[in-house]
C-alpha beads as a LAMMPS data file, in Angstrom:
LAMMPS data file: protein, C-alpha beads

252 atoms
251 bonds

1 atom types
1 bond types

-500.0 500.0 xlo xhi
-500.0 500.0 ylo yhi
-500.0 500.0 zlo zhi

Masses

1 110.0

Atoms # bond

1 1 1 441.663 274.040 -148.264
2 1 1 442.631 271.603 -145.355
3 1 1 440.709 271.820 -142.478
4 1 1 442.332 269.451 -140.407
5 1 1 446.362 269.281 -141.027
6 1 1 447.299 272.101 -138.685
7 1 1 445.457 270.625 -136.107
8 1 1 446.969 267.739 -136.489
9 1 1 450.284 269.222 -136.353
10 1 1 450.084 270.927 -133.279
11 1 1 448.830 268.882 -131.087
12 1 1 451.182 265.337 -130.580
13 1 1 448.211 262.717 -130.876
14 1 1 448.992 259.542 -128.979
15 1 1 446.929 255.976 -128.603
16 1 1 447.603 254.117 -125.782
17 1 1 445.963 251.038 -124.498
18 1 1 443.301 251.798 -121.635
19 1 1 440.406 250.245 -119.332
20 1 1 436.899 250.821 -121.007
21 1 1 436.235 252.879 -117.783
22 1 1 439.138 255.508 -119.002
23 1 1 439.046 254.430 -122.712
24 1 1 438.431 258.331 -125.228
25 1 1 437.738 255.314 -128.310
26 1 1 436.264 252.046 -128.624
27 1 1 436.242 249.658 -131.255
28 1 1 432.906 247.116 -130.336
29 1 1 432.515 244.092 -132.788
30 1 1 428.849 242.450 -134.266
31 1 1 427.681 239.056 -132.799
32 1 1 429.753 237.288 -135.122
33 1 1 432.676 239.035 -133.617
34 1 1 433.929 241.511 -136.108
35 1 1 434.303 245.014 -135.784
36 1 1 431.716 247.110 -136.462
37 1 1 431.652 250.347 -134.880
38 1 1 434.020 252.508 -133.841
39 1 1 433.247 255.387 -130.683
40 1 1 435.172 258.635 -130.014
41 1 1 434.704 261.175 -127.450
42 1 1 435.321 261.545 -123.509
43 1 1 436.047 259.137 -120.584
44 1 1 433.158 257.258 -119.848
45 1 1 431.930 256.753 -122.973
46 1 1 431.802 253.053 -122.409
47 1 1 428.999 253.433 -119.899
48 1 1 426.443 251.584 -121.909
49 1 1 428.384 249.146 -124.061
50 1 1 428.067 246.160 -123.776
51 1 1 431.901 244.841 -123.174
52 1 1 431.655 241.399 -123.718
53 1 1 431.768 242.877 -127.770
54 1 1 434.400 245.070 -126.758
55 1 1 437.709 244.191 -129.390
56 1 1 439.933 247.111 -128.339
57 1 1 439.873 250.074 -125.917
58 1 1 441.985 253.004 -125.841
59 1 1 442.785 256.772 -124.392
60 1 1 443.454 259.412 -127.166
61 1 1 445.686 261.523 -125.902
62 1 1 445.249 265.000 -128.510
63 1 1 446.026 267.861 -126.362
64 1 1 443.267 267.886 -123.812
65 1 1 441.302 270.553 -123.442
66 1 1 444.047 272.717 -124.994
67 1 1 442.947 271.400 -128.559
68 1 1 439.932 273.600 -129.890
69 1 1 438.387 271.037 -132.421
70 1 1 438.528 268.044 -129.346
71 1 1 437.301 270.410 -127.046
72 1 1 434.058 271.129 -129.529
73 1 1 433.216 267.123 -130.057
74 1 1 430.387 265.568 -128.425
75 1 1 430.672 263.377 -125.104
76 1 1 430.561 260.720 -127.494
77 1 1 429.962 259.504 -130.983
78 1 1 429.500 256.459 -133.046
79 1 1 430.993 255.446 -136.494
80 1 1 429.614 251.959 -138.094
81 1 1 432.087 250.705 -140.545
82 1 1 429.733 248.738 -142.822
83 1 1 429.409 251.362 -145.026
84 1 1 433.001 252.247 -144.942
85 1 1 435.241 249.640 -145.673
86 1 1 438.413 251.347 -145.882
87 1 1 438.060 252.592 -142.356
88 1 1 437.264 248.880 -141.391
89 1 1 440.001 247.286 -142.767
90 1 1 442.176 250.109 -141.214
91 1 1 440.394 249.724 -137.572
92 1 1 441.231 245.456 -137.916
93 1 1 444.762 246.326 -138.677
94 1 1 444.628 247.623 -135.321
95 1 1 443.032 245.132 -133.453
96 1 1 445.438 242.452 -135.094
97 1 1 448.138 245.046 -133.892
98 1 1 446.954 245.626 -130.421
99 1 1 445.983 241.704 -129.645
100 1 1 449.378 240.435 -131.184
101 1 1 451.354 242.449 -128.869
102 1 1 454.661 242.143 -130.967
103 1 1 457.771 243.863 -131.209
104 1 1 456.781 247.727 -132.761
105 1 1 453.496 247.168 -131.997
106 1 1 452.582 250.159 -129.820
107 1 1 454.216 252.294 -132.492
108 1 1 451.777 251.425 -135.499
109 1 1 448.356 251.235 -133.346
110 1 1 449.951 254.944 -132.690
111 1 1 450.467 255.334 -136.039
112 1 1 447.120 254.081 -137.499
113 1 1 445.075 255.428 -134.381
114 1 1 446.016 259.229 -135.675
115 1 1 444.871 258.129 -139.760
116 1 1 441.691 256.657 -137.868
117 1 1 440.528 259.978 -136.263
118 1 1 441.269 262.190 -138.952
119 1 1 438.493 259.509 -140.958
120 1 1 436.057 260.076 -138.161
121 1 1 436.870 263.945 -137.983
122 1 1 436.211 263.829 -141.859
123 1 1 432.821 262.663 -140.827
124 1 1 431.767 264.708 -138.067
125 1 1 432.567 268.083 -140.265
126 1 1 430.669 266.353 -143.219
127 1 1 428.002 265.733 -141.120
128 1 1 428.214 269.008 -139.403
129 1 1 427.565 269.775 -135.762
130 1 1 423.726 271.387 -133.892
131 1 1 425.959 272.874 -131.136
132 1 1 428.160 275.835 -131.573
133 1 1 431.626 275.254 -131.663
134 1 1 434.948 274.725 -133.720
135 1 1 433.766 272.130 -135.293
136 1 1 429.936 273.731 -136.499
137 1 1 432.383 276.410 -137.737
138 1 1 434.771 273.954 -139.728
139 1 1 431.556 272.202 -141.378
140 1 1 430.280 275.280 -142.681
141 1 1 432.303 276.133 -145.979
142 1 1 432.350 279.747 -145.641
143 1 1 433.393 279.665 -141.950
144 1 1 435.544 277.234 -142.316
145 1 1 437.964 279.323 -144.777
146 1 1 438.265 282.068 -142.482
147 1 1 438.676 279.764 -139.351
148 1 1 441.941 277.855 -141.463
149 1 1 443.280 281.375 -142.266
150 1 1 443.363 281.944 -138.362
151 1 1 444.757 278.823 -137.869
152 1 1 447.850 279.014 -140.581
153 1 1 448.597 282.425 -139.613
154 1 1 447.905 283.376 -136.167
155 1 1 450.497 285.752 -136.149
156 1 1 448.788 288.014 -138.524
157 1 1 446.870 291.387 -137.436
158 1 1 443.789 290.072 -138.408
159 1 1 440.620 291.977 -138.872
160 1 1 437.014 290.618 -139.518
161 1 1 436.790 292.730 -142.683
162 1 1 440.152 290.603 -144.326
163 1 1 438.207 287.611 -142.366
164 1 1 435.009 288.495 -144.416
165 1 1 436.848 288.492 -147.432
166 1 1 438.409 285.331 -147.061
167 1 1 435.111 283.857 -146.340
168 1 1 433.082 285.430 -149.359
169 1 1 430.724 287.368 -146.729
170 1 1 429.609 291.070 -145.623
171 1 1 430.920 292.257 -142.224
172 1 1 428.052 292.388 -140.599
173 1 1 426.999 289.187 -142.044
174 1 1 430.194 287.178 -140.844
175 1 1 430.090 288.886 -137.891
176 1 1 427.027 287.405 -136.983
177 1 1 427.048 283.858 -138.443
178 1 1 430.143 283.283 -136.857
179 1 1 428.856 284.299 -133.820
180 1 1 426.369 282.102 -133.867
181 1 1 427.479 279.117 -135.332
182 1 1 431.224 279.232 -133.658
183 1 1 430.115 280.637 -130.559
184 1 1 432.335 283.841 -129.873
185 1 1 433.700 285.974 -131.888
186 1 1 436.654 285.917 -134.687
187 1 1 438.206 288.260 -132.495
188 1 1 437.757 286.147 -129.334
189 1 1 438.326 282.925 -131.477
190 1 1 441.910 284.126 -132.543
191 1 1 443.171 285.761 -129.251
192 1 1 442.090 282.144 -127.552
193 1 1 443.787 280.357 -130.577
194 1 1 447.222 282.554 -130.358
195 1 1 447.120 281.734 -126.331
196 1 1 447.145 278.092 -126.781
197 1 1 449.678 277.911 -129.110
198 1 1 452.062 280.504 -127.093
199 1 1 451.369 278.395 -124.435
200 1 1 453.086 275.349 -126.426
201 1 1 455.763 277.555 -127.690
202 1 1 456.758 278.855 -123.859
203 1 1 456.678 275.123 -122.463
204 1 1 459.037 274.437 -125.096
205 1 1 461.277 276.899 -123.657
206 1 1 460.905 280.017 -126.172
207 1 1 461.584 283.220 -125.187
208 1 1 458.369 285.418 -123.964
209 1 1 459.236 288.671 -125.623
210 1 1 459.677 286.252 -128.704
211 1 1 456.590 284.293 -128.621
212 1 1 454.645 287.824 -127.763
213 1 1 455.913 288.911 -131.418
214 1 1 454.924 285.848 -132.907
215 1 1 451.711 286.187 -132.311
216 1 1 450.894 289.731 -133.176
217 1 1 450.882 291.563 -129.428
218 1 1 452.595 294.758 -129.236
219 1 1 454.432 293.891 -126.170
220 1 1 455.764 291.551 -123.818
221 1 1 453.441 293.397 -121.410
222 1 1 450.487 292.722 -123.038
223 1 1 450.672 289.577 -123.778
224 1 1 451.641 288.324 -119.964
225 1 1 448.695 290.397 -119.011
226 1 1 446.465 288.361 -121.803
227 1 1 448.157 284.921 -121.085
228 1 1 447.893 284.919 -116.971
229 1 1 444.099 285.513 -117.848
230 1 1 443.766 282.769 -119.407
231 1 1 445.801 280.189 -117.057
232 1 1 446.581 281.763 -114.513
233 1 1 449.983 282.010 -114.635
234 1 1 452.728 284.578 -116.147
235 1 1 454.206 283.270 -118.939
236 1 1 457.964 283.197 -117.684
237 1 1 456.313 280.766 -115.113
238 1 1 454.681 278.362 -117.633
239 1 1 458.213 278.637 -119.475
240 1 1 459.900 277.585 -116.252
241 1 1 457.233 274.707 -115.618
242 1 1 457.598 273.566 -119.375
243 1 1 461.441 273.251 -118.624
244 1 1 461.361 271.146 -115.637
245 1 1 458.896 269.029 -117.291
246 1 1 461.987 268.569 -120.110
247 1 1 463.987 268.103 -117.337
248 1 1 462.134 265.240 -115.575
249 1 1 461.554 263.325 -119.070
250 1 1 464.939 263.308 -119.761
251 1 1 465.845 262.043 -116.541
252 1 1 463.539 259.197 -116.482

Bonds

1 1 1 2
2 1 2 3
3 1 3 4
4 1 4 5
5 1 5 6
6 1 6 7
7 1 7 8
8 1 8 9
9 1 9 10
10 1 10 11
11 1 11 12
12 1 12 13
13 1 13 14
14 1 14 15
15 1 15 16
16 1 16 17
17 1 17 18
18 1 18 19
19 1 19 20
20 1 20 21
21 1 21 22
22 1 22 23
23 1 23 24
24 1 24 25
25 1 25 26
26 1 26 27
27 1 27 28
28 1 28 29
29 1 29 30
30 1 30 31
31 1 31 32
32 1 32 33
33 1 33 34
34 1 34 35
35 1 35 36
36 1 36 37
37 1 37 38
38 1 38 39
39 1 39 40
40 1 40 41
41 1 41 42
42 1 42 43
43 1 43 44
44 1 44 45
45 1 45 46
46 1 46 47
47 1 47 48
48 1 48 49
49 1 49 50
50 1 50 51
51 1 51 52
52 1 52 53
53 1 53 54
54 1 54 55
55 1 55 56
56 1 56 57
57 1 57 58
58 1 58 59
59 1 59 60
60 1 60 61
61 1 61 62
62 1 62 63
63 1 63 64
64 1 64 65
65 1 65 66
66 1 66 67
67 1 67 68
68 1 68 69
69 1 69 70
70 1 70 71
71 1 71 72
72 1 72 73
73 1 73 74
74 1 74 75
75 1 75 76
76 1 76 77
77 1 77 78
78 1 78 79
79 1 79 80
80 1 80 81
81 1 81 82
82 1 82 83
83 1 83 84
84 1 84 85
85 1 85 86
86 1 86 87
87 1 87 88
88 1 88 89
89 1 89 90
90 1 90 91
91 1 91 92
92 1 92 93
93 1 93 94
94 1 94 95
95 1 95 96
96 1 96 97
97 1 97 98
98 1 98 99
99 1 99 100
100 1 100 101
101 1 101 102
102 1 102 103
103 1 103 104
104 1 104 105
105 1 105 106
106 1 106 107
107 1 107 108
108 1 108 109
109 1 109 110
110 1 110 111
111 1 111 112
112 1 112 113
113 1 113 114
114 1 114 115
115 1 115 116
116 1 116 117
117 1 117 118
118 1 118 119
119 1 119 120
120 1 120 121
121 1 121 122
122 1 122 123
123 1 123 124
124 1 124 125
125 1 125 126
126 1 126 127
127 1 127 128
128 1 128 129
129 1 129 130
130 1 130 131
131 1 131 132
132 1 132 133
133 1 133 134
134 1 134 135
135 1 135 136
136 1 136 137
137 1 137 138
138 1 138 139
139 1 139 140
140 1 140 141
141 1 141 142
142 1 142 143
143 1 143 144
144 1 144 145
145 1 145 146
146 1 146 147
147 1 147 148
148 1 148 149
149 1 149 150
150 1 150 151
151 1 151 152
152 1 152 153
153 1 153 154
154 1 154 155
155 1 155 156
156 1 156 157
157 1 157 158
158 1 158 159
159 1 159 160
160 1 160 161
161 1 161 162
162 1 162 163
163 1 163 164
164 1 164 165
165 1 165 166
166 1 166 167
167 1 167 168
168 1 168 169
169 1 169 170
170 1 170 171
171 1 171 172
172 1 172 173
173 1 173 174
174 1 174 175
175 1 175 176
176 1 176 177
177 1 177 178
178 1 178 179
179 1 179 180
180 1 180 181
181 1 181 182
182 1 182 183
183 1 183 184
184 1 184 185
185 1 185 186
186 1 186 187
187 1 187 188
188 1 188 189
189 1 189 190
190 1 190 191
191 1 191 192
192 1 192 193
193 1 193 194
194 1 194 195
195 1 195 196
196 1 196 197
197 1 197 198
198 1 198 199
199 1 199 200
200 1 200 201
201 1 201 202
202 1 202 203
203 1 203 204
204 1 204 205
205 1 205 206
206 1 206 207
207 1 207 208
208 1 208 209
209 1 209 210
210 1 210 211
211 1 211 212
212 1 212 213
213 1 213 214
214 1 214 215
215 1 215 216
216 1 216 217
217 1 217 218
218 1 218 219
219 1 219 220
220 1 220 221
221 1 221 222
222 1 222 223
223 1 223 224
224 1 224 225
225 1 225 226
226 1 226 227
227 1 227 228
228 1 228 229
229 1 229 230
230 1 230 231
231 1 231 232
232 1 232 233
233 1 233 234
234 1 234 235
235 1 235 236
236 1 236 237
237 1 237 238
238 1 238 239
239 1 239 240
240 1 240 241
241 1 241 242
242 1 242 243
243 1 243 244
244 1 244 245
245 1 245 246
246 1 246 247
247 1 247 248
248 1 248 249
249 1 249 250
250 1 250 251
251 1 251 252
């Protein structure tokens, strides 16, 4: 079971550059001026750092606060590479990358930046989370099957009984642990997951009555009523808004 590839897939991940003030990750090196620990999380985590050791900042861009598992990460966290040395010699790749500056050189810090935070997601669902979210439910192995099944098929009429199942637990028992340890329920956890991604589908320019199928509502009806709820728009009008967007990329 992958926990992590259709997140990745849905949501473009970009690295870009970016003041330590704005900077999502930050590579800061030891006194003898190699790399040593990575952080990930929020603008501002820099506050604090000290950034004369400061080798590279950046801004993840991973879908905002669209993206369930970045939504669910701490302000900030902290990675030391001694212990890891295959995530070291990835994150100096990047630095060589990002203080050469040559020709392609944007395109592999993107490149290596997304194999760098799937390593630290690794470890934060290995280490497991104390506050209830996405990714407390993707470190527990019971939750996390279920929560993958949602993900890979959001389309499907799920109930928490097949949900259960999948994750080897009573009804009332999943119920309630997932609850708890996800924060809503599977039923609350799916409608918000289906939204998001219809949400990506209409600014793409899909049709509504189309992307309403795809995601298991009855009608076109419903799920405008369910989708200005959550953003406050109708859905033709996110499709329309995802279109000019198209429009003005391809004219710049």
């Amino acid at each position: 079971m992958d926990r992590l590839t259709t997140l990745m897939e849905r949501f473009a991940l970009q690295v870009k550059p970016a003041a330590l003030p704005a900077a999502t990750l930050v590579v800061i090196a030891d006194h003898e001026g190699v790399a040593a620990q990575v952080w990930f999380g929020r603008p501002g985590l820099g506050a604090g750092l000290d950034a004369g050791r400061v080798v590279f900042a950046a801004e993840v861009d991973w879908g905002g606060a669209s993206n369930p598992l970045l939504a669910a990460l701490p302000d900030r966290f902290g990675y030391p590479l001694s212990a890891d040395p295959e995530t070291a010699s990835l994150v100096n790749i990047m630095c060589q990358e990002f203080e050469a500056a040559r020709c392609g050189s944007a395109s592999v810090v993107n490149r290596l930046g997304e194999v760098l935070i799937v390593r630290l997601l690794r470890a934060q669902i290995e280490a497991g989370s104390t506050e209830p979210g996405l990714l407390a439910g993707l470190s527990e192995p019971r939750l996390s099957r279920a929560i993958v099944a949602i993900h890979e098929s959001p389309g499907r009429p799920w109930r928490n009984d097949d949900l259960a199942e999948i994750a080897g637990l009573s009804l009332s028992r999943f119920s309630e642990t997932f609850l708890t340890i996800v924060g809503e329920t599977p039923a609350a956890y799916l409608r918000r997951w289906r939204l998001v991604l219809a949400r990506q589908d209409l600014q793409k320019g899909d049709r509504v009555d189309a992307v309403a199928r795809r995601y298991g509502y009855d009608s076109a009806e419903g799920f405008a009523r369910a989708f200005k709820r959550s953003y406050g728009l109708n859905p033709l009008a996110m499709r329309s808004l995802g279109s000019r967007d198209r429009g003005e990329e391809r004219a710049a």
